[in-house]
N, C-alpha and C positions, 0 to 999 in steps of 0.2 A: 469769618463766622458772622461777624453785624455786618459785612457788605448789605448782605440781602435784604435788612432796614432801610438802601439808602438807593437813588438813584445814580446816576454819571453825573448828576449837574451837584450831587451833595444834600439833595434835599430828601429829607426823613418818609419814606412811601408804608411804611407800616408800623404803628408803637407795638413791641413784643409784648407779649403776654407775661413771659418770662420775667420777674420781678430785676432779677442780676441785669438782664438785659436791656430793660426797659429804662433802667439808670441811667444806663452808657448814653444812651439815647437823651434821654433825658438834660442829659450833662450838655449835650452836643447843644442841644437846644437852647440851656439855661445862657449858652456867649453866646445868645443872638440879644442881651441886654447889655446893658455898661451898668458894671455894679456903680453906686451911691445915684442913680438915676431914678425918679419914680415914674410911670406907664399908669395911663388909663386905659381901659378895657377892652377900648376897643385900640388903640395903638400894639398892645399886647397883641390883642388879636391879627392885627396887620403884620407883626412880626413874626410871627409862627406863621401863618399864612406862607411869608416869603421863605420861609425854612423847610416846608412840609411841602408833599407833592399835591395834589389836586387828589381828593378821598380820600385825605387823612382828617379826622376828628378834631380840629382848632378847639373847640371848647372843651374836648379829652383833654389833651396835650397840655390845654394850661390848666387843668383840673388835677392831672399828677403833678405838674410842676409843684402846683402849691402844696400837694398831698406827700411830694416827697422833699419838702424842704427848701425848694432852690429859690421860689420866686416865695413872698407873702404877700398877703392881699387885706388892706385895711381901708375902710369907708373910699369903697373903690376908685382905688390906687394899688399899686403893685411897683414891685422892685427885685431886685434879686438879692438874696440872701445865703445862694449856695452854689453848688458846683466849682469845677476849675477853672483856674483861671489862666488861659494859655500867659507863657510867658519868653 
């Protein structure tokens, strides 16, 4: 059912609209950081960059991120603060 999110190579080609769905997604995203690391803004952005396909929204993406939790964004700097953590 989320295939359709993603390409063959694994990278994210549409954020769903669907709130449930958009998480999963979301999640997928959030381990493209190493939790207790901090990211400036544009390093963030280079990392969703390498995660997302070409016409997907970089500054969406990290704007749910923050919006649902997983990354926080203070006197800009960013870190991750959610999602799973494969193990």
């Amino acid at each position: 059912m989320l295939r359709a999110f993603f390409d063959d190579d694994g990278r994210v080609v549409q954020l769903p609209a669907r709130h449930a769905k958009r998480l999963v997604v979301l999640d997928y995203l959030a381990q493209s950081f190493e939790p207790g690391l901090t990211y400036t803004e544009v390093e963030v952005n280079a990392l969703l960059r390498a995660a997302v396909a070409p016409g997907v929204d970089v500054v969406s993406a990290r704007r749910y991120l923050v919006d649902a939790q997983m990354l926080e964004r203070e006197n800009g700097r960013y870190w991750r603060s959610g999602g799973s953590v494969p193990v």
